[in-house]
N, C-alpha and C positions, 0 to 999 in steps of 0.2 A: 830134579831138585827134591829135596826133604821138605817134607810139611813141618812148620812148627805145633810145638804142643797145642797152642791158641788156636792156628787156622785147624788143625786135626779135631777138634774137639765140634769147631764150629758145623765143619763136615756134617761130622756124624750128626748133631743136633738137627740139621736142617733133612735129613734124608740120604745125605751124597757119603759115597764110599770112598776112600783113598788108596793111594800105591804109592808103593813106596820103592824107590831104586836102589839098589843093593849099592850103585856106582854114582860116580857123575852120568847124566844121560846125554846124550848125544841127541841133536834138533829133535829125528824122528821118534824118540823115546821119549822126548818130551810132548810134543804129541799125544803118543799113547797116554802121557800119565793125565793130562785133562779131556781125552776120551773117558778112561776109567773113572773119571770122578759120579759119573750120572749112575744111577742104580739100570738094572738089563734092560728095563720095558724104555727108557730112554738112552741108549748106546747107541740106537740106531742112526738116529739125530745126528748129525754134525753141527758140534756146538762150538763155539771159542770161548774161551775164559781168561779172562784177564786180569793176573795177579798185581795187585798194585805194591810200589813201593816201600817200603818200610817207612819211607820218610816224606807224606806225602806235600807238595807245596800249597800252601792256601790259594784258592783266586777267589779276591772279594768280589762281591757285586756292591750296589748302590743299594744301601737299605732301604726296603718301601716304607712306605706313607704309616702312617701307624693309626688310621683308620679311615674307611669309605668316604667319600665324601658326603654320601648323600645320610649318615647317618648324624644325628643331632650330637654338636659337641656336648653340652650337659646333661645328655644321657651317658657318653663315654667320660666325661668328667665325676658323673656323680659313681661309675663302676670301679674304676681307678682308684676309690681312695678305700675300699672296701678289704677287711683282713680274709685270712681262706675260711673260715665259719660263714661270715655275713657275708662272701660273694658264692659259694655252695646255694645259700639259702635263698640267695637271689636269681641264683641263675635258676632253680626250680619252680622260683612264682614267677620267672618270666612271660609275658604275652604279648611280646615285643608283633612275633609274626603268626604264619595262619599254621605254623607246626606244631604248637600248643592245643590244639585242638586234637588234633588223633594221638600225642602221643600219649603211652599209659605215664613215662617218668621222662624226668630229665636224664642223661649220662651225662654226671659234671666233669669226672678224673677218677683216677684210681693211684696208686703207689708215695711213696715216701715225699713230702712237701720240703725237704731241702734238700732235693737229689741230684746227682751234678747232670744227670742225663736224662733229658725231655723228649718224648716221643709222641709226635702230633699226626692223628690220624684223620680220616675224612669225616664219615656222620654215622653215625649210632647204627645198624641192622635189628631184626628183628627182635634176637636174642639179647643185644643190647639194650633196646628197649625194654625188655622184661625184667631184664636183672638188675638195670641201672649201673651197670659199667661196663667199658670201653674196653673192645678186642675179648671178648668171650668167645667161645664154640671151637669149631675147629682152626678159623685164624687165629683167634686167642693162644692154641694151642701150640700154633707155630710159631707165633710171636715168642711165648714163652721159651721153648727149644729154642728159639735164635739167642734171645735174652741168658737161657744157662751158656750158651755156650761161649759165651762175652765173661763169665761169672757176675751176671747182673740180674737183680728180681726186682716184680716190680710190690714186694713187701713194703709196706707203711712204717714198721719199726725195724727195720736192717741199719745198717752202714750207709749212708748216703754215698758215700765212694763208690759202692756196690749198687744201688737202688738207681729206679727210674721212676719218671710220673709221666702219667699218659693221657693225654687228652685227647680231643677230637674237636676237630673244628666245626661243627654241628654240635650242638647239647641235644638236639633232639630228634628223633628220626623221622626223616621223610615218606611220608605214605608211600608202599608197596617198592621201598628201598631206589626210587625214582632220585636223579643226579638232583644237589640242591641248588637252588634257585638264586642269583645273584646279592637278590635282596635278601635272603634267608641268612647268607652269610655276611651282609654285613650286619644286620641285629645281631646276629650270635657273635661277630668279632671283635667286641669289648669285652668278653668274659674270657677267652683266650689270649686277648691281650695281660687282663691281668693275674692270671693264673704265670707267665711269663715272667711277665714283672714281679710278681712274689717269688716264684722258685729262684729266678737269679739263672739259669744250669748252664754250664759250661758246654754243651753242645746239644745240638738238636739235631731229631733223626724227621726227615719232613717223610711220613709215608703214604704218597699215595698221589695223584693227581690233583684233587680240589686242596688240599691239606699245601702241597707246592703253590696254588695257585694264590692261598691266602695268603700264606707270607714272603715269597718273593715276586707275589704281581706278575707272574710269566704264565706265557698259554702257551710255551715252549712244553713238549710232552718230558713225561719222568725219563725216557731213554738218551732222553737229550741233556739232561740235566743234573743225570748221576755222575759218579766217577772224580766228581772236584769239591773242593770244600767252599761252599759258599757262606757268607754273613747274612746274618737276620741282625741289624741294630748293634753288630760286634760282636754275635754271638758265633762262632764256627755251625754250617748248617751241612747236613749231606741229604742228598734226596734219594729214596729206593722207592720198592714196589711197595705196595700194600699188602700185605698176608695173604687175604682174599684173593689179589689176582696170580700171586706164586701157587697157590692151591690149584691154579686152573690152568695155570703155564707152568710145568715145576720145571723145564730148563734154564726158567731164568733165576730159579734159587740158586745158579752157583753168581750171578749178574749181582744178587742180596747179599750171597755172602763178599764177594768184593766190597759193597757198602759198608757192610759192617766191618770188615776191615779198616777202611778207610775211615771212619769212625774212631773205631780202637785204637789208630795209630794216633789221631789229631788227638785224642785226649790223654794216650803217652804224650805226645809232642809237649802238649799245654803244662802237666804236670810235672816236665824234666825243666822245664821254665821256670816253674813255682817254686 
């Protein structure tokens, strides 16, 4: 098969090489062509890749709960009604939990506040914490390459059509990058609630384990979870890896670029609708 211009571009952005068949290919030549997609130090691997359809079909789930139980409704009543300045401001004097004590800052968000496309990651790292924003270093870096190769940045003053806003389901990092703590995350999940509820975005990219766990409620793993289009509240949702752990498994960046696909197409889908 031919790659298109989109998926070619994705490729390269993420690391992976392409081939291209002079013909139609015949089974075992197709084969070869998602052999040759991994760079040489991973050829060795026998890997499967699964291109998804152009036109993928939704499967909704049951939207979850739209906060903990065990978290006090007029502290999510009082975060709710807050615009993006005074919920910024809020989420930095937060001392809801015991993360407020090691962290140097908060990481609120980063990119354009009416962007059609939300990308919720799990909890702040190191570098995160110093900089005060979400997806730095070298995931950051991946993230971005996945990001051009979509034509999306996560620029504050671009085209919203083109733009993302990025959050993290953690605002603040957990000592010595330790998993966060069940209560950790429901303090912290009225400010992602309404960083949601203001952006409005036509799709969300859920990356990464804790980041799935908060908004569709499942201890179902991300392998389990990717590959369909799920709902958040009506929202179209796809689940991938987290940058961090493609850097440390990079066979499963062609698993990422499938998501992203599957992405791409549902918000064609949505926009040939509109």
């Amino acid at each position: 098969m031919a790659w298109s211009e989109r998926q070619t571009a994705m490729l390269r952005a993420m690391g992976l090489r392409t081939w291209q068949a002079p013909t139609v290919p015949t089974v075992p030549a197709a084969v070869a062509v998602l052999s040759a997609v991994f760079a040489p130090d991973q050829a060795a691997a026998p890997v499967h890749v699964h291109v998804p359809d152009p036109a993928p079909i939704a499967v909704p789930i049951a939207a979850p709960k739209t906060l903990a139980m065990h978290v006090e409704r007029a502290e999510y009543d009082s975060i709710r009604t807050l615009d993006w300045p005074a919920l910024r401001e809020a989420a930095a004097g937060c001392r809801a939990c015991v993360l407020c004590e090691s962290r140097k800052q908060t990481v609120f968000g980063a990119g354009h506040t009416q962007a059609r496309w939300m990308i919720i990651g799990e909890a702040p790292g190191a570098q995160e914490d110093a900089e005060g924003e979400p997806f730095v270093g070298a995931a950051g870096q991946l993230l971005d390459s996945m990001l051009r190769a979509l034509g999306l940045s996560r620029s504050d003053d671009g085209d919203p059509a083109k733009s993302v806003y990025i959050a993290n389901t953690l605002k603040c990092r957990p000592p010595g990058n330790r998993n966060p703590a069940p209560e950790e995350m429901a303090r912290c999940e009225p400010f992602l609630q309404r960083q949601i509820e203001l952006l409005q975005p036509r799709i969300i990219l859920a990356m990464g384990r804790f980041a799935v766990q908060a908004l569709l409620r499942s201890s179902e793993p991300v392998g389990r979870l990717r590959g369909r289009v799920h709902r958040y509240q009506g929202v179209p949702l796809v689940v991938t890896y987290h940058p961090a752990y493609l850097l440390r498994n990079m066979a499963d960046k062609a698993k990422a670029w499938d998501d992203l696909c599957l992405a791409a197409d549902t918000m064609d889908t949505q926009q040939a609708v509109l």
